[in-house]
N, C-alpha and C positions, 0 to 999 in steps of 0.2 A: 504493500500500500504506500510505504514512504519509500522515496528515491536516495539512494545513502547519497552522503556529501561525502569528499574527498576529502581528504585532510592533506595538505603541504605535503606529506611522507604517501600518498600513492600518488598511481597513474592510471590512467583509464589502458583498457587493453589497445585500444585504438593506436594512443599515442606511443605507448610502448613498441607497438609494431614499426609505427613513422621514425621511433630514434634509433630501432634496431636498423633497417633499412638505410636510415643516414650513416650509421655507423660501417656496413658494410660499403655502401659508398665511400665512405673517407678513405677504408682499409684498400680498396680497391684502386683508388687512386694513387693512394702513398705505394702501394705495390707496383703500380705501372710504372711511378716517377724513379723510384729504383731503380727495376727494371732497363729501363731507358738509360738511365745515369752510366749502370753497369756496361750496357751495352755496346753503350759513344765510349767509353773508357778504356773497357779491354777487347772489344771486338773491333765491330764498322763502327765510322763517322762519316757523316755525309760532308761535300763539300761544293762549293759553289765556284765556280770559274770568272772571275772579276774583269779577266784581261785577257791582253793577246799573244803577251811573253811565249804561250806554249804549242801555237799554230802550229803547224796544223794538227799535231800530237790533241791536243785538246781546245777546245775554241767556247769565245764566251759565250755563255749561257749552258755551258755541259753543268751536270750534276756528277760526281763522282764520290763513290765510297772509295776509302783508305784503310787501308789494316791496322788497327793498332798493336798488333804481336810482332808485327814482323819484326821489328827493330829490339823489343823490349819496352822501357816502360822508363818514361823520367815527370818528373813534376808538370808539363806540357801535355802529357797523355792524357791529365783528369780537368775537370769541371776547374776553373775561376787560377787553374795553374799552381794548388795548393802544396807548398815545400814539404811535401811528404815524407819528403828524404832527398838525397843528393845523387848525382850521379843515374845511371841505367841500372836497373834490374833486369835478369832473365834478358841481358843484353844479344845481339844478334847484329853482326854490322851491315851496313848496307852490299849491294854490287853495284858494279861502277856501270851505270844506264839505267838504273830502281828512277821513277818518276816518286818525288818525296814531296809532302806537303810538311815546312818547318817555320818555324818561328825566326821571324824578321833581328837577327841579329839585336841591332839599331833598338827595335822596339820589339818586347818579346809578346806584348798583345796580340802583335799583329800576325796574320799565315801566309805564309809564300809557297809559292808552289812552281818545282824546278827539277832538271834533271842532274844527277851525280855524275863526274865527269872526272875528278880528281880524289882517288882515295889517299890516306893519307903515306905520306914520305913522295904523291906522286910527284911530280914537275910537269905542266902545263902551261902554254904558248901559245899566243895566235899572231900567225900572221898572216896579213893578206887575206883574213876572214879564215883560213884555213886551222883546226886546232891540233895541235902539235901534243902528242903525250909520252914524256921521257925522252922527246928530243925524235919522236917519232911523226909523221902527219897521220893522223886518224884519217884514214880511207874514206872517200866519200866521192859516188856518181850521182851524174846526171840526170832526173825522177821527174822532166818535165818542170810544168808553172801551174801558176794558182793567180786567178784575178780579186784583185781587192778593190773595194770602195773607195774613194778619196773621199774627202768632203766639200767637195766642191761639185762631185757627182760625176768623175768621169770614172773609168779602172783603171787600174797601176796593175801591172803582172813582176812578179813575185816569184826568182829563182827557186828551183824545190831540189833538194839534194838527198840522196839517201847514206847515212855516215855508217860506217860498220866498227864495232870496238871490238877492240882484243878478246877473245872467244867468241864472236862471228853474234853478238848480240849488233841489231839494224832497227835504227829508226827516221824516222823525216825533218830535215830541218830546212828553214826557211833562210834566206841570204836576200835580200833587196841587191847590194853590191857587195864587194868583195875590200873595197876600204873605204869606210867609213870616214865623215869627215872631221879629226880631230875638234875636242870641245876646247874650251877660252882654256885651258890649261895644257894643251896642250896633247890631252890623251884621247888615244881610239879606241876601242871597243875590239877591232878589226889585226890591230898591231902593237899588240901589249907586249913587256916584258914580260921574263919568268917568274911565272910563282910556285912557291915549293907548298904545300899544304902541310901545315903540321899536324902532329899527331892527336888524335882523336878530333880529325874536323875534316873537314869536307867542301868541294869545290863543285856549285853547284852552276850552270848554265841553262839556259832558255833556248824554248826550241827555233824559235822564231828570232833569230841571233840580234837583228838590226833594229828588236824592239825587247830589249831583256835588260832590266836591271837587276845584273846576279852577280855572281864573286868574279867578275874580271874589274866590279866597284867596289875597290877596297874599302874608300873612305863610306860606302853605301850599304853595301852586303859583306863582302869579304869572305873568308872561308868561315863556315857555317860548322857551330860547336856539335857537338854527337848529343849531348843534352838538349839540342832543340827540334832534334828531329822528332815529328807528331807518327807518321806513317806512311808509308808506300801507296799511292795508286794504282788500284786495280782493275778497275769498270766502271765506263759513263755510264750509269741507268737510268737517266734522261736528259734530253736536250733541245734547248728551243733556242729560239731566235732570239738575238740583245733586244730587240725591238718588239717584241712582246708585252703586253699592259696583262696581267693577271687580274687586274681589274673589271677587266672585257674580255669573259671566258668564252665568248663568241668568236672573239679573234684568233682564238688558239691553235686551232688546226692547220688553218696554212705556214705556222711559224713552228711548229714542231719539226723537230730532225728526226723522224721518224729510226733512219737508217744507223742513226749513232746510237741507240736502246741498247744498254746494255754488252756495248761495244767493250772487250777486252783493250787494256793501255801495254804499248809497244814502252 
């Protein structure tokens, strides 16, 4: 006949069910976020292609995952770069032609993304656009051209070379010309002296030579420490056009690279 009142210390079964429910929600998500943390951590990270440094090997707007085992593990491998410890663990050194995504010397916030060309103790040279290793010229033919945009809207064609390194690893590199024209100091790009890599670092080049800021800028990049290497790339698993609005998911299909999905990296 009477309706019990609640008292402060219960709960209707209703709401009991509603907090339970919240509750597996929350645990559900703190498990996802985990999850995830874990995954970008010691597994895949996904990565987004900014620029044109790595033409035609990779071109802007690729998405690529990168390994974070291959190399091992340093304070760069996790979330916000937390000094977890010093040094690699369960370390693994690169091979010289690994496409690496690492931490901008200069500013370790930042990720570059480049290919290994000087291990360490090597000696690397260029002259004449040509790169030289140990006093050797790394072998590289004739692979045809490739037309580019200007911005003025006409095409510019674009030397394609195919380089082959010491144990017959081959991939494609870009050349505009073969020297470059010194900057206000003096220096080329095209006709550097030698640099010797010291130990535990690494001498990192762009594929797309005549548009790469990598360790031939000492005072920019320089050789790149074994502690900022993040991971190797492995596969674009998608890619669209720079000129794409994600915005206007109607525009997407004609700007999608259909053909680069999931494309292994040379």
């Amino acid at each position: 006949m009477f309706k019990k009142k609640l008292t402060v210390h219960e709960t209707s079964p209703a709401s009991a069910k509603q907090k339970g429910e919240w509750d597996d929600t929350i645990r559900t998500i703190i498990y996802a976020v985990i999850l995830a943390i874990t995954f970008r951590s010691f597994a895949y990270e996904p990565f987004h292609i900014p620029s044109s440094s790595m033409e035609d090997t990779l071109l802007i707007g690729d998405y690529v995952f990168i390994s974070k085992y291959s190399y091992g593990y340093s304070r760069y491998s996790f979330p916000f770069s937390l000094p977890l410890f010093e040094g690699r663990i369960m370390r693994h050194p690169p091979e010289r032609g690994d496409v690496i995504v690492f931490r901008y010397p200069i500013n370790p916030r930042i990720d570059y993304i480049k290919r290994v060309i000087g291990l360490p103790g090597d000696r690397i040279q260029v002259k004449h656009g040509v790169v030289y290793l140990n006093g050797e010229a790394i072998p590289r033919m004739y692979d045809g051209s490739i037309l580019k945009d200007r911005e003025d809207g006409t095409k510019e064609r674009i030397w394609r070379y195919k380089e082959t390194l010491p144990g017959g690893r081959t991939y494609h590199v870009l050349d505009e010309k073969p020297d470059s024209d010194p900057d206000i100091n003096g220096f080329s790009a095209d006709n550097t002296d030698v640099y010797t890599v010291p130990e535990e670092h690494y001498f990192m080049m762009g594929d797309n030579r005549d548009n790469s800021q990598d360790s031939r800028y000492l005072d920019k990049v320089g050789f790149v420490p074994e502690v900022n290497l993040v991971g190797r790339a492995e596969i674009v698993f998608f890619s669209v056009h720079d000129t794409v609005e994600f915005a206007s998911p109607a525009t997407w299909w004609p700007l999608l690279r259909i053909s680069r999905f999931l494309k292994a990296i040379d």
